[in-house]
C-alpha positions as CSV (number, residue, x, y, z in Angstrom):
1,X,123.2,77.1,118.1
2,X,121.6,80.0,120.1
3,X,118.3,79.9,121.5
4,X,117.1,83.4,121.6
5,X,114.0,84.2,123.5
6,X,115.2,82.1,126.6
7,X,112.3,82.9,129.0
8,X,109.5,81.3,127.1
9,X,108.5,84.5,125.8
10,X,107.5,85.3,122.1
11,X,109.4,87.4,119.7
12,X,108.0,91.1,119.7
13,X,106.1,91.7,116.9
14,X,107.3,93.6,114.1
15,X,105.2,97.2,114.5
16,X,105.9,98.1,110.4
17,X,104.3,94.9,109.8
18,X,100.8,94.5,108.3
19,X,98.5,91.5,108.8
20,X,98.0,90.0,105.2
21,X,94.0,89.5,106.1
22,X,94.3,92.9,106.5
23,X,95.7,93.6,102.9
24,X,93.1,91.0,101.4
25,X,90.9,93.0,102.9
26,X,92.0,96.2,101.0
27,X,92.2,94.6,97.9
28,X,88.8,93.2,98.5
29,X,87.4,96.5,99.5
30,X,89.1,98.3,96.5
31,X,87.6,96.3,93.8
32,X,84.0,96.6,94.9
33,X,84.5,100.2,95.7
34,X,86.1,101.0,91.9
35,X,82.5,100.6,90.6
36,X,81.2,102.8,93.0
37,X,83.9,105.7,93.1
38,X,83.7,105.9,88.8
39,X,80.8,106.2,88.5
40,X,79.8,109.0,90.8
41,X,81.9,111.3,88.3
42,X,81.5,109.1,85.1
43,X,78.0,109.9,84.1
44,X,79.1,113.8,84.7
45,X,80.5,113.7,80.9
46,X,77.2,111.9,79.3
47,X,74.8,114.6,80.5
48,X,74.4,116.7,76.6
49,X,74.7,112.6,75.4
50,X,72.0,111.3,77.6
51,X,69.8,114.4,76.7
52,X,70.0,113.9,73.0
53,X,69.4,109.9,73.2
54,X,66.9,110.3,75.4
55,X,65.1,113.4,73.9
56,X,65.0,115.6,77.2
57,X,66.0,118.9,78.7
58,X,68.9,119.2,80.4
59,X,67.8,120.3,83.7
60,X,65.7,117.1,83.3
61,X,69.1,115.0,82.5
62,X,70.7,116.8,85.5
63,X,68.7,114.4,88.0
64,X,70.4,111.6,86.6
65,X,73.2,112.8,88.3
66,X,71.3,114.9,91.7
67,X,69.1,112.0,92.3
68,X,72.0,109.4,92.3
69,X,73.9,112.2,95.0
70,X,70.7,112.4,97.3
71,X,69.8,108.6,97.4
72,X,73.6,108.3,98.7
73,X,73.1,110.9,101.0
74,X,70.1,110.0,102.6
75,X,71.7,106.3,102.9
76,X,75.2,107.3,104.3
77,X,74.3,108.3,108.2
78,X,72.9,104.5,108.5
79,X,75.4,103.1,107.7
80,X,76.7,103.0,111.1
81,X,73.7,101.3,112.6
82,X,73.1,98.6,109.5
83,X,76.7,96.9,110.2
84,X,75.5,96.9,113.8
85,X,72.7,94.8,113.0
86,X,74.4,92.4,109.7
87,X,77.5,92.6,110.6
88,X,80.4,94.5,107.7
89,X,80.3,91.2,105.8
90,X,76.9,90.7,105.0
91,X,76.5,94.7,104.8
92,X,78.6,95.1,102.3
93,X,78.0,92.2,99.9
94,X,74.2,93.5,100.5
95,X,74.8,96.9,99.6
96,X,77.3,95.9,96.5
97,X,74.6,93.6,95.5
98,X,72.0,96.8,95.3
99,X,74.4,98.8,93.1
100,X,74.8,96.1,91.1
101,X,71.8,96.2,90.8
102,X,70.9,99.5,89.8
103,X,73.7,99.5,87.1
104,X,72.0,96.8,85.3
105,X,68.3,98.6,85.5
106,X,70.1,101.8,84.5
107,X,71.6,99.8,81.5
108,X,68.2,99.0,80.4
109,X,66.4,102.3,81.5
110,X,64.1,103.2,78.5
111,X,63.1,106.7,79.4
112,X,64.5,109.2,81.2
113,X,62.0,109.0,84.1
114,X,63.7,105.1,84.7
115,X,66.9,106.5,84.5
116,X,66.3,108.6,87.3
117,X,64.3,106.0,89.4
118,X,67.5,103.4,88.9
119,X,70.2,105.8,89.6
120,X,68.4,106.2,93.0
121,X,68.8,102.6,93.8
122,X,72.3,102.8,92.6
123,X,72.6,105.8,95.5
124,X,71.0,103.7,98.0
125,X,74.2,100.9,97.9
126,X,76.6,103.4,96.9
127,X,75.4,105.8,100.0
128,X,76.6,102.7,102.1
129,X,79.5,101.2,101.0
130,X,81.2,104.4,101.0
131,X,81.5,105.3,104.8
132,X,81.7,101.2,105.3
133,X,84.9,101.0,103.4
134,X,87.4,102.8,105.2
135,X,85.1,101.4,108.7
136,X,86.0,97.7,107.6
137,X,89.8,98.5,106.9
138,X,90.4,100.6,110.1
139,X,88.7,98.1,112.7
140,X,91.0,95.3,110.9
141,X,94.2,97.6,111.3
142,X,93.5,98.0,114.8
143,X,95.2,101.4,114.4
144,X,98.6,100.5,113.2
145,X,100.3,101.5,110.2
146,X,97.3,103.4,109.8
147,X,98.8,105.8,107.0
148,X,100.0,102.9,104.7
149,X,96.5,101.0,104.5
150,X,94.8,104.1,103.6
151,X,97.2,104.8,101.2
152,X,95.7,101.6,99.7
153,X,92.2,101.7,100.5
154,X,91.4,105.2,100.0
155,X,92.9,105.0,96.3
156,X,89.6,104.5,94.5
157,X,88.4,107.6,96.1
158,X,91.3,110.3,94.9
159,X,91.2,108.6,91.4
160,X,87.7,108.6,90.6
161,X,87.0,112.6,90.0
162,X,89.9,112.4,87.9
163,X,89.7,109.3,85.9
164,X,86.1,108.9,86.0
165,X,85.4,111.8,83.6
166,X,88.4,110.4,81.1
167,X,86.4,106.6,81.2
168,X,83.0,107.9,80.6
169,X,84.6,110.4,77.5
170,X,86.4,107.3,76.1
171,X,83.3,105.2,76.5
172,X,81.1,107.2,74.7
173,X,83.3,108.1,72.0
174,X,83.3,104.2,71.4
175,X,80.0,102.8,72.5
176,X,76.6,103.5,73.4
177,X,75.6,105.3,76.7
178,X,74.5,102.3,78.3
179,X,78.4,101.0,79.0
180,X,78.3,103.7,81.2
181,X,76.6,101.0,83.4
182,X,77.2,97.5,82.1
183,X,81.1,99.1,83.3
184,X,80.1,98.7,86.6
185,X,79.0,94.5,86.6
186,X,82.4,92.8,86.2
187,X,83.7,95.3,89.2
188,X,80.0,94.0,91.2
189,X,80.6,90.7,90.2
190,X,84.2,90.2,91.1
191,X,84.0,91.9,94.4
192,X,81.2,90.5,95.6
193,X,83.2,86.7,95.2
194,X,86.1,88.4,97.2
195,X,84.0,89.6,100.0
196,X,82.5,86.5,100.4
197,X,85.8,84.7,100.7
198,X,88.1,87.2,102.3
199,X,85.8,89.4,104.5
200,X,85.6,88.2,108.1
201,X,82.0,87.1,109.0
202,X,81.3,89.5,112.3
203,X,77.6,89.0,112.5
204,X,76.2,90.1,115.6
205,X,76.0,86.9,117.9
206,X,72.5,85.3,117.8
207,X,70.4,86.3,121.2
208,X,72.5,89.4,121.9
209,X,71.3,93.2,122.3
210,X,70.0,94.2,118.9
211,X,70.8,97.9,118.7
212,X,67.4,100.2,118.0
213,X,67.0,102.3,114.9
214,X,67.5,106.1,116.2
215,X,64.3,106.7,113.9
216,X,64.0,110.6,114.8
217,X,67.5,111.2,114.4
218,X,66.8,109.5,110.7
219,X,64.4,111.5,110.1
220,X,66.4,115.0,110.8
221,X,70.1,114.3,109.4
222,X,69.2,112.1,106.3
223,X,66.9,114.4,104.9
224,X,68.6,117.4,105.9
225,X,72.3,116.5,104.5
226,X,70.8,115.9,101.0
227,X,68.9,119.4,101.3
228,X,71.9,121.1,101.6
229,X,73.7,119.0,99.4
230,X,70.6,119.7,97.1
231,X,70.3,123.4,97.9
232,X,74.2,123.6,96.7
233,X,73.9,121.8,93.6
234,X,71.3,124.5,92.3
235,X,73.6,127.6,93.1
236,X,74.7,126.7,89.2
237,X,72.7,128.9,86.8
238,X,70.7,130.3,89.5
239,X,70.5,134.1,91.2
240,X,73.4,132.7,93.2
241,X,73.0,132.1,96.7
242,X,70.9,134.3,96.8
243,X,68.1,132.5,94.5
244,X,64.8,130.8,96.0
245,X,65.1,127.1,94.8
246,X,69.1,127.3,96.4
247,X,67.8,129.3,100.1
248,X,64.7,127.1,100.6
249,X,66.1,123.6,100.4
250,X,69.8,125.4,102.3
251,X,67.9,127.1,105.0
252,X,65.4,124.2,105.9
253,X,68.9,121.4,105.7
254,X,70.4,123.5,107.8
255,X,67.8,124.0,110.2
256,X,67.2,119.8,110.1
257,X,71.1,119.1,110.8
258,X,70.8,122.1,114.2
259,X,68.3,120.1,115.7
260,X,70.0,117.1,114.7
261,X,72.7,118.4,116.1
262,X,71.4,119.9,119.4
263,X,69.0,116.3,119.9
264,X,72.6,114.3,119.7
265,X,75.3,116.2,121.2
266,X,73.9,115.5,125.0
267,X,73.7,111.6,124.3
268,X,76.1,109.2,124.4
269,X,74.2,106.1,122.9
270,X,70.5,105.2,120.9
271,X,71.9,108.2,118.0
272,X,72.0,107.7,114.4
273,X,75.7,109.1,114.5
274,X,77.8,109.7,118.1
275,X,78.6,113.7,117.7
276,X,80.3,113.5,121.0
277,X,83.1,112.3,118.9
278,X,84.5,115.7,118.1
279,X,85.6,115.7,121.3
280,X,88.7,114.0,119.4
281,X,91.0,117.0,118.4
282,X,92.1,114.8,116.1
283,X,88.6,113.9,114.7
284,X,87.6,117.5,114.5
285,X,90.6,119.0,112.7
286,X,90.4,116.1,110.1
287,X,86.6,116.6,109.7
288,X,87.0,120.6,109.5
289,X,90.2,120.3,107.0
290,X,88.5,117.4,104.6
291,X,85.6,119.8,104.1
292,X,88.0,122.4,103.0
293,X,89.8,119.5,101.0
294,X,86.5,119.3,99.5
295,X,86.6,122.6,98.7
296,X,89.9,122.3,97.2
297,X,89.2,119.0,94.7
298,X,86.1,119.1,93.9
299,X,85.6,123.0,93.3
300,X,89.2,123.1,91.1
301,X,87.9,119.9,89.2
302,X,84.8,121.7,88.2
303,X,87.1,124.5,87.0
304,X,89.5,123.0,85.3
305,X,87.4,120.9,82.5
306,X,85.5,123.7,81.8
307,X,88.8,126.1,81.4
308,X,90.2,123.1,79.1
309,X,86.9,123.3,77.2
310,X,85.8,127.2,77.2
311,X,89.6,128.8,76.7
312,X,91.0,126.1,74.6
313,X,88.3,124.8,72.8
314,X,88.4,120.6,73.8
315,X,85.6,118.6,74.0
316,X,84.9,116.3,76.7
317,X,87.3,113.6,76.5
318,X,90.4,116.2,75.3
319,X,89.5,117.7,78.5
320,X,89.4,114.4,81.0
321,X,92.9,113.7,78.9
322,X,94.1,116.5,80.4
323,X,93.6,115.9,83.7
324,X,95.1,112.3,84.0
325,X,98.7,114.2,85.3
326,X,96.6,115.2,88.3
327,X,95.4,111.2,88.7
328,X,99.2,110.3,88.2
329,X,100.6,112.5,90.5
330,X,98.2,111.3,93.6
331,X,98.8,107.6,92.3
332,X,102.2,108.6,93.2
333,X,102.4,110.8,96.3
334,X,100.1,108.0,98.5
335,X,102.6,105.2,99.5
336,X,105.2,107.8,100.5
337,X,102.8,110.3,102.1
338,X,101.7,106.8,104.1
339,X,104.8,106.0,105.1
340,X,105.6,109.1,106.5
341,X,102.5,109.4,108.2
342,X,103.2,106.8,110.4
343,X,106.7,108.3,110.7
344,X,106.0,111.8,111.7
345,X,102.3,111.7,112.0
346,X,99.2,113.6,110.1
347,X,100.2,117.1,110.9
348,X,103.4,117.8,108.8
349,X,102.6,115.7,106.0
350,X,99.0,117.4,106.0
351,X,100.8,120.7,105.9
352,X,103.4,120.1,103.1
353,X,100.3,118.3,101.1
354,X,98.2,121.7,101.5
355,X,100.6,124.2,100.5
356,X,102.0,122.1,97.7
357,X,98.9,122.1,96.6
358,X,98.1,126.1,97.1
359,X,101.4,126.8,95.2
360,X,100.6,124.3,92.4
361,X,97.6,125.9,91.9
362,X,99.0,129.3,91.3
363,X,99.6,129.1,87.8
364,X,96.5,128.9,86.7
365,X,95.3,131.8,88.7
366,X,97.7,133.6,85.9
367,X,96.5,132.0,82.9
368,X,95.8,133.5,79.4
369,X,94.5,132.4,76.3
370,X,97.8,131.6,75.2
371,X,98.9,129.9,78.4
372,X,101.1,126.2,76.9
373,X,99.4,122.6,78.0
374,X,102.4,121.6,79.1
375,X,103.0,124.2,81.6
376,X,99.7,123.7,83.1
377,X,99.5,119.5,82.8
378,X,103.3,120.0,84.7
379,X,101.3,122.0,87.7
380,X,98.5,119.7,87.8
381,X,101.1,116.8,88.3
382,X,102.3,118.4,90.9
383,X,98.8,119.2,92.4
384,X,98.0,115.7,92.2
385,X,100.7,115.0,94.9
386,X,100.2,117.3,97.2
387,X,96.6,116.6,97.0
388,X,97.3,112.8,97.5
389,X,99.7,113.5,100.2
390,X,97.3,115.8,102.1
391,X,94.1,113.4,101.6
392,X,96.2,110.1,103.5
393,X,97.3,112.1,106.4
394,X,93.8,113.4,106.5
395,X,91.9,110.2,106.4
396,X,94.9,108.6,108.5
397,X,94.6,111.0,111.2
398,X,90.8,111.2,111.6
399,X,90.5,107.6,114.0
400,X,93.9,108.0,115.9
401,X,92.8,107.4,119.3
402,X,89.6,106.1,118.2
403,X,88.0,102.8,119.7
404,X,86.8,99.9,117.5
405,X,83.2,101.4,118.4
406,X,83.5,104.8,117.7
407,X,85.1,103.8,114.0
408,X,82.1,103.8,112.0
409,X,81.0,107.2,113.2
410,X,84.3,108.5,112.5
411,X,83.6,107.3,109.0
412,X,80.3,109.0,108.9
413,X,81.7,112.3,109.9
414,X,84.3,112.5,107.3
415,X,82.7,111.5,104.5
416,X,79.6,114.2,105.4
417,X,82.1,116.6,105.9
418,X,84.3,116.1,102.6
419,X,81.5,115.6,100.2
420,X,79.4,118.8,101.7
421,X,82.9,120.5,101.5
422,X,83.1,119.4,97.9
423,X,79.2,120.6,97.2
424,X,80.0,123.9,98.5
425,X,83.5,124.2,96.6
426,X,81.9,123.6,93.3
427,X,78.7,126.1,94.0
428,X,81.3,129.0,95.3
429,X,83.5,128.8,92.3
430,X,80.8,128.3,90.0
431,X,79.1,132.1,91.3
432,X,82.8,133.3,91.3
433,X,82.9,132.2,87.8
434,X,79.5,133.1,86.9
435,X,80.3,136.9,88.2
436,X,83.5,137.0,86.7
437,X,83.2,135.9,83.5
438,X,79.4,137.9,82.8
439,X,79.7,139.4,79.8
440,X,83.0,137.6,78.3
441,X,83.5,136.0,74.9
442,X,86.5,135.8,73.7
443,X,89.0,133.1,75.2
444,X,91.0,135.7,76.5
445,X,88.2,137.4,78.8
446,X,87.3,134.1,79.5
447,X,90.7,133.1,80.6
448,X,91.1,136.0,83.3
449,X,87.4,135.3,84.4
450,X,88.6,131.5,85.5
451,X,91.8,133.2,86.7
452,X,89.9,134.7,89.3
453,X,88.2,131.4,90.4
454,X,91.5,129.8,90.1
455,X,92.6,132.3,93.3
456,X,90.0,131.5,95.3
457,X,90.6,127.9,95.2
458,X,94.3,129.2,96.0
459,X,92.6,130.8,99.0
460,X,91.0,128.0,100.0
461,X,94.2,126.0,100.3
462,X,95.8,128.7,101.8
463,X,93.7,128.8,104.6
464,X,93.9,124.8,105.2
465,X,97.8,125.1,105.5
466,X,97.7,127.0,109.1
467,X,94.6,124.7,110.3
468,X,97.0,121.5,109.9
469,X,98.9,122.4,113.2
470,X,96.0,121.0,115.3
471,X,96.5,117.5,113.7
472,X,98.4,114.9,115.3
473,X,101.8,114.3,115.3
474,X,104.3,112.0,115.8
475,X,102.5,108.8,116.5
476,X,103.2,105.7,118.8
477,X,103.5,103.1,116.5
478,X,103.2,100.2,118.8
479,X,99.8,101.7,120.1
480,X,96.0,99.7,119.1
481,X,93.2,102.0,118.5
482,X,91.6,103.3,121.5
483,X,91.7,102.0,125.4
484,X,90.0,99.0,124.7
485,X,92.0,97.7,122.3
486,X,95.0,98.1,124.6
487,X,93.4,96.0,126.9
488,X,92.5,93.6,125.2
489,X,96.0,93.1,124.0
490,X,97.4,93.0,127.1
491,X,94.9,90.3,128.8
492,X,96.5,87.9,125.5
493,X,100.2,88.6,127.2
């Protein structure tokens, strides 16, 4: 018999390897986050249903949806400092316990003033889980095989502006509006049990240095993320960018997140959110190219349900139908684009990702008011895997070299920087459209107008693909997250 291993020492461990805890993790993660990630976009199709129930205007019924964006806005820079304090565990079965919450007051709402009230409690558990769910996965992964677990962890968030408009259409067309929320409690239910069972308990230890609430630095990001975030969301139906109600609340955000800015950049601890961060090439290029990603999703997915409605005539859940090719095709792309992410790092797979996604966007930049469904539905398949492929290397690449401290902010970051990206996406192509399409009736005038929009978002990607280059590339695969880490690991040898 041999007997390998003859000094004593133990066999190398395998680097491909993941840590189950860290896959019950995911999975844990993922079916608390479901609820979270639908319904962000499912209430987007039950705007004209919730107006008629509930006997109000739509600009009214619009807050159902703005208020729900703000409250999670306002919420997502503390994230950072709550887990500090309660620990990811008890954070996270906290915050899912809130949105849990809200869905069920939302189910009940009796006016549309409630609705509104509810949706902002929703926002507040939603604003937090968000950043904390990649944060959780990452610091378990301790930087290893980082592109396959966010292949996994991050699939929620690509599927749910897809599918989340096809649920909502499917449950209105066989129930009342208020499934739009009871949805949400099995999902609550379910993975608030997991947590408490598979999520490590990482409390802060009793006695210890309590980290202080950076209270200014609240007081000037929260409030001036969701004005620009708000500011955006009016560019729609308005005098463009040019319109009061879209420069007040855009001017004064911006003007909150500069001092913000210039108040945090100098210090290294005691701030809401550690800018010093994008000192990370890596950080910085992932933050810069997720808001364009933004752009790209977010902007194309308000185009193309009103191009299936407007040029082709579908209602709402012809239109989600539609889209589910896209959903399929980034369901598809994200265990292979994880894989080679590891392989050959972020910055090639991000590239290939971007420009498949620029060239699958092309044909509808030519489309007509004969243009066949099958043509398109083929180019939105293939959109949805170079869109799914770009997101992993994205998110993969935005902690490499990143300590377990620094993970949270990281988190932060890119999830400020994709969803303001996909605000600004949606309010550009919406004027672009607007402009273009003044004056047109017929499906055909119609179908050049969206054309038009469809090449911008073309442009968009376009201007990604070059960006890409400053990502990482081919990683070490046997190498923790961050200097500490590595000694830490070595002090177990």
């Amino acid at each position: 018999m041999s007997t390998p291993h003859r000094s004593g020492s133990p066999p190398a461990a395998d680097p491909d390897r993941i840590d189950p805890a860290v896959w019950r993790m995911a999975f844990t993660i993922i079916v608390g986050a479901l609820a979270v990630v639908f319904d962000t976009t499912i209430v987007s199709v039950a705007l004209n249903d919730l107006a008629k129930e509930l006997d109000a205007p739509l600009s009214t019924i619009q807050w159902v949806s703005t208020g729900y964006l703000l409250a999670v806005f306002v919420t997502i820079p503390l994230a950072g400092w709550a887990q500090s304090r309660l620990g990811g565990k008890h954070l996270w079965i906290t915050s899912l316990g809130m949105f849990l919450l809200g869905s069920i007051l939302c189910a009940l709402a009796w006016d549309t003033t409630s609705l509104i009230a509810f949706r902002v409690v929703q926002g507040i558990g939603g604003g937090i889980m968000m950043p904390l769910m990649p944060t959780l996965v990452m610091q378990a992964a301790k930087g290893r095989n980082i592109g396959k677990v966010m292949a996994t962890v991050t699939l929620p968030t690509a599927l749910g502006p897809i599918l989340g408009p096809v649920l909502g259409g499917i449950i209105l067309n066989l129930a009342d509006w208020r499934w739009l929320f009871f949805v949400n409690i099995p999902f609550c239910v379910v993975g608030g049990w997991l947590a408490r069972r598979n999520l490590p308990d990482d409390r802060p230890a009793p006695g210890g240095p309590r980290v202080r609430l950076d209270v200014i630095g609240l007081l000037l990001l929260s409030p001036g993320v969701a004005a620009i975030i708000y500011g955006l969301s009016r560019v729609e139906g308005s005098a463009g960018f040019a319109g009061t109600e879209v420069l007040v609340p855009l001017t004064g955000g911006l003007a909150l997140v500069g001092a913000f800015t210039a108040r945090a950049l100098p210090r290294t601890e005691g701030v809401l959110v550690n800018l010093r961060l994008f000192r990370h090439r890596a950080l910085a290029s992932a933050s810069a190219l997720g808001f364009l990603a933004g752009i790209t999703l977010y902007g194309a997915m308000m185009l193309l349900p009103l191009y299936w409605q407007q040029v082709h005539g579908e209602d709402a859940l012809g239109a989600g139908l539609l889209l589910i090719p896209q959903g399929v095709g980034a369901f598809l792309s994200r265990t292979r684009a994880g894989r080679y992410t590891d392989r050959i790092g972020p910055r090639w797979v991000a590239f290939a990702g971007f420009a498949v996604v620029a060239a699958a966007t092309v044909p509808f930049a030519f489309v007509t008011a004969g243009t066949g469904k099958v043509l398109l539905m083929a180019a939105l398949l293939v959109r949805g895997i170079g869109m799914g492929t770009a997101m992993i290397s994205l998110t993969s690449a935005a902690y490499v070299g990143l300590e377990h401290k620094e993970i949270p902010d990281a988190s932060i970051i890119t999830r400020v920087a994709q969803q303001i990206g996909g605000s600004a996406g949606i309010a550009v192509l919406a004027v672009i459209l607007q402009h273009t399409a003044d004056g047109a009736r017929t499906p055909g005038a119609l179908a050049v107008a969206f054309g038009d929009a469809f090449w911008w978002s073309v442009a968009f990607s376009i201007v990604a693909i070059p960006l890409c280059l400053l990502l990482p590339g081919r990683p070490n695969p046997q190498a923790p997250v961050g200097k500490a880490e590595a000694e830490a690991e070595a002090a177990q040898v």
